[in-house]
C-alpha positions, -999 to 999 in steps of 0.1 A, spaced: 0 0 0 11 36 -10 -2 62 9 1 102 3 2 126 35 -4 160 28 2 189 53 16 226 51 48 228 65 68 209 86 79 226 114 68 228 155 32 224 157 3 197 167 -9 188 134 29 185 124 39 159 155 7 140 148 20 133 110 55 126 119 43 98 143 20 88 119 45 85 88 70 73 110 51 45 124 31 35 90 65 31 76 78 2 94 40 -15 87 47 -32 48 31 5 39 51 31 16 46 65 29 50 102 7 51 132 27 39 162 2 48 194 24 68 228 26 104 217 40 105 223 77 132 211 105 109 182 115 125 167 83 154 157 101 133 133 127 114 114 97 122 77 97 146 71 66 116 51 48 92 81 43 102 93 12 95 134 9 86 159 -20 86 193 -14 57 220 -20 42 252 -11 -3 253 -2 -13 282 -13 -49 288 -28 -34 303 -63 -12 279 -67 -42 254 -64 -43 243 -100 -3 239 -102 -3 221 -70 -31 194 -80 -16 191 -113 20 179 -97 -5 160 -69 -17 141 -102 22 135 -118 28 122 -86 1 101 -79 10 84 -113 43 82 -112 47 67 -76 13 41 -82 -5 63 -49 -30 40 -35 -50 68 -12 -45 105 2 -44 116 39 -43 153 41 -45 177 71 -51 213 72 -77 230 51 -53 236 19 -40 201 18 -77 188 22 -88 210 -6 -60 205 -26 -67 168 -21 -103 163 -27 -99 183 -60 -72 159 -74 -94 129 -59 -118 143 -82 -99 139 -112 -78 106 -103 -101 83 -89 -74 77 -56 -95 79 -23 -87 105 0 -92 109 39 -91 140 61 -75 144 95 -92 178 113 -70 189 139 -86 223 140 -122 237 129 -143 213 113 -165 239 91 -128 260 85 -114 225 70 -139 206 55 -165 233 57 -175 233 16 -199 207 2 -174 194 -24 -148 187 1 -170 167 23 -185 151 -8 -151 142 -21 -136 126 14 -138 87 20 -134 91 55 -135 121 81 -108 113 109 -108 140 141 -88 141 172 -114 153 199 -148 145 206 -161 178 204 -150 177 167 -166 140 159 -197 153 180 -199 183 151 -193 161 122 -220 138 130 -243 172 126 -235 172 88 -255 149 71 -230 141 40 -200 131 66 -222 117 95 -213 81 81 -175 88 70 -168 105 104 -139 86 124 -127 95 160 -91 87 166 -72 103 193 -32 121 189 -5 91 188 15 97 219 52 91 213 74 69 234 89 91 261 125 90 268 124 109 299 113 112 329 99 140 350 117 125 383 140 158 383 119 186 379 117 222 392 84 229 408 86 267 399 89 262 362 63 273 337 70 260 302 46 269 273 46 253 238 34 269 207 37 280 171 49 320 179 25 335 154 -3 364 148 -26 335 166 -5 328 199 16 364 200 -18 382 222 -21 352 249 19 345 251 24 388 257 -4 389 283 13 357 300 46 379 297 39 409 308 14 410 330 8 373 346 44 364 356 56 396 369 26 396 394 37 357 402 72 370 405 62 393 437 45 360 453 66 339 441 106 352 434 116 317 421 92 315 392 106 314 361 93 304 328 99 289 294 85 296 260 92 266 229 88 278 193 92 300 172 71 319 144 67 353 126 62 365 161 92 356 176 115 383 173 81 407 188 76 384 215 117 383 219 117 422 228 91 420 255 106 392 270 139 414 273 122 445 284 100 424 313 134 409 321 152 436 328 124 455 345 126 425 369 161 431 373 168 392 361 161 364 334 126 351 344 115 345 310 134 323 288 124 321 251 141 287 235 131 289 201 123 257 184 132 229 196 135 191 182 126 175 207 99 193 234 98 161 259 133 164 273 119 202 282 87 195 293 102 164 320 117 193 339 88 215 340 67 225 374 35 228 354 28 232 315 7 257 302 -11 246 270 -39 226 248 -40 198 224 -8 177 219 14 196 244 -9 192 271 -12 154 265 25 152 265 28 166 294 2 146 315 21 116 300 53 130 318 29 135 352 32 174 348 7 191 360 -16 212 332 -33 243 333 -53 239 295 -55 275 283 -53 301 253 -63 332 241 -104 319 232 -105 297 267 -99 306 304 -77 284 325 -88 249 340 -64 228 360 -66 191 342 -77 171 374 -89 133 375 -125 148 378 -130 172 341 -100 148 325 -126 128 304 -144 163 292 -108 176 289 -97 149 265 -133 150 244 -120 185 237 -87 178 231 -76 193 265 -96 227 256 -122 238 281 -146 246 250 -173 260 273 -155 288 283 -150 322 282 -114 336 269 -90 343 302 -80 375 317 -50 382 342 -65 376 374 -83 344 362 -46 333 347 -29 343 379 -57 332 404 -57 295 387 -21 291 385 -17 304 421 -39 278 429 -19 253 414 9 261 433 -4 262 464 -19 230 463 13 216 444 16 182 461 -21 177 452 -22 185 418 13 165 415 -2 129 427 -33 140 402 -7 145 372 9 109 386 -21 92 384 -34 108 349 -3 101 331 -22 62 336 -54 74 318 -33 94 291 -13 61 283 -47 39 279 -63 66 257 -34 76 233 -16 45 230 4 51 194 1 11 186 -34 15 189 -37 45 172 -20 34 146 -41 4 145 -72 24 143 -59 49 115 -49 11 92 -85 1 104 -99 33 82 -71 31 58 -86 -4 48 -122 7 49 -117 29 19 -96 2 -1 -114 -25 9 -89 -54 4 -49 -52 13 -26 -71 27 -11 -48 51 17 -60 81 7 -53 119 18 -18 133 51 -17 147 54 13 166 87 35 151 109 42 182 138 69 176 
């Protein structure tokens, strides 16, 4: 079986991890993986089997792009599509449309901003969304309703351990854009220099980077100095976020971060800039990861909400601590990569119907 992945770029990002433990993995199943994307540093952490081919989504270039989709397809014998992100997925369905190769969706973000037009969703073989919340939505549209698939974010085998970490520590994880740059500056410069006057050992730690990075880089400096020392550390991108993470006091984030994190028994505070903060606790953990660790329901944060729920946390430290112990158990069940992996072959072989396909070995770097 030859399978196409489609996704923007390839750099720091949940969609982007969820693909490179999907190729990865797929390719050491008797599966032949393409990756079709714009060249990003996550290249270097591909398994050598997943053979990539370089492009650039971008709405005018749709007709150029599905014309070297097509070549491709051809040339390499592609027996189905998997694209993510709503310019892949369009970019997809259309050459569907003229090949004949079935093509599946993974929505990692909003289902109406990704598979939101009528051709798209009549196009797709199968829907496949990470969070309940999502699969809940697609089951509202009649033409999906039947092609709709829930399957959770592979987890990666962690090398590390969170036996040496610093209880002080805020690490965040994120993309640095236009999205993140409001939230990360309000966390900057207003939440942690009223923690610093509770708390003088706080300290914390931004992964990523973006076209906001050098914006976000200038008020980190100016907070710093204003505090009269290096509270806020920005890292940049990083390979590998789990070595980071492991010697974190509590993680601040949504999605794929904040799963990684419980898996490493960090404590998480799930919050951006459209949803207040909730503590991830053994009691909301189920609505938590329905939502993909985003407390949906809710109104977008403010500084005393940030400050009040992360003071919170601290305070009650060793009882959020056992809680993050005992969740990393629940996290392990629900995203188990060789069952993911199983699941995502399960759909794979519901659109092709018959293939021989090898049992999922999960890829270990």
């Amino acid at each position: 079986m030859k399978i196409l992945m489609l996704i923007k770029r390839f750099e720091i990002g949940g969609a982007e991890d969820h693909v490179l433990e999907l190729a990865n993995s797929l390719s050491t199943c008797r599966i032949k993986v393409h990756l079709l994307c714009k060249p990003g540093r996550k290249l270097t952490e591909l398994h050598p089997k997943v053979k990539f081919h370089s492009i650039c989504f971008k709405n005018f270039l749709v007709p150029l792009t599905v014309f070297r989709l097509i070549k491709l397809i051809r040339k390499e014998k592609i027996d189905l599509i998997h694209a993510h992100q709503n310019h892949p997925i369009l970019a997809a369905c259309i050459t569907s449309w003229f090949t004949g190769v079935p093509v599946i969706a993974t929505i990692h973000g909003l289902l109406k901003k990704e598979v939101g037009l009528e051709f798209i969703q009549k196009q797709l073989g199968k829907v496949i969304v990470v969070s309940k919340n999502s699969f809940i939505g697609a089951l509202r549209l009649s033409i999906i309703r039947d092609k709709a698939e829930l399957i959770h974010n592979p987890l990666p085998k962690a090398r590390f351990n969170s036996d040496h970490f610093n209880k002080n520590r805020i690490v965040y994880a994120c993309r640095v854009d236009r999205g993140h740059y409001s939230f990360l500056q309000l966390l900057v410069t207003q939440v942690i220099p009223q923690l610093y006057e509770v708390n003088k050992g706080i300290s914390m730690q931004i992964i990523g980077d973006g076209n906001s990075f050098n914006s976000l880089l200038k008020v980190a400096s100016k907070v710093n100095t204003q505090l009269g020392k290096d509270i806020v550390e920005l890292l940049g991108y990083k390979k590998d976020v789990f070595e980071i993470i492991s010697k974190a006091g509590l993680v601040i984030g949504v999605g794929r971060v904040a799963m990684q994190a419980l898996s490493l028994s960090i404590p998480v505070i799930s919050a951006n800039r459209k949803h207040k903060c909730s503590i991830i606790s053994l009691e909301n953990y189920r609505y938590m990861r329905d939502n993909n660790f985003v407390s949906v329901d809710d109104p977008p944060p403010d500084k005393i909400q940030i400050v009040d729920t992360i003071l919170q946390l601290f305070n009650g430290y060793d009882y959020y601590k056992e809680q993050a112990l005992q969740l990393a158990k629940n996290v392990y069940a629900d995203y188990n990569l060789d069952m993911i992996i199983s699941k995502t072959i399960s759909v794979y072989k519901s659109c092709l119907k018959t293939y021989a396909i090898g049992e999922p070995v999960a890829f270990v770097r």
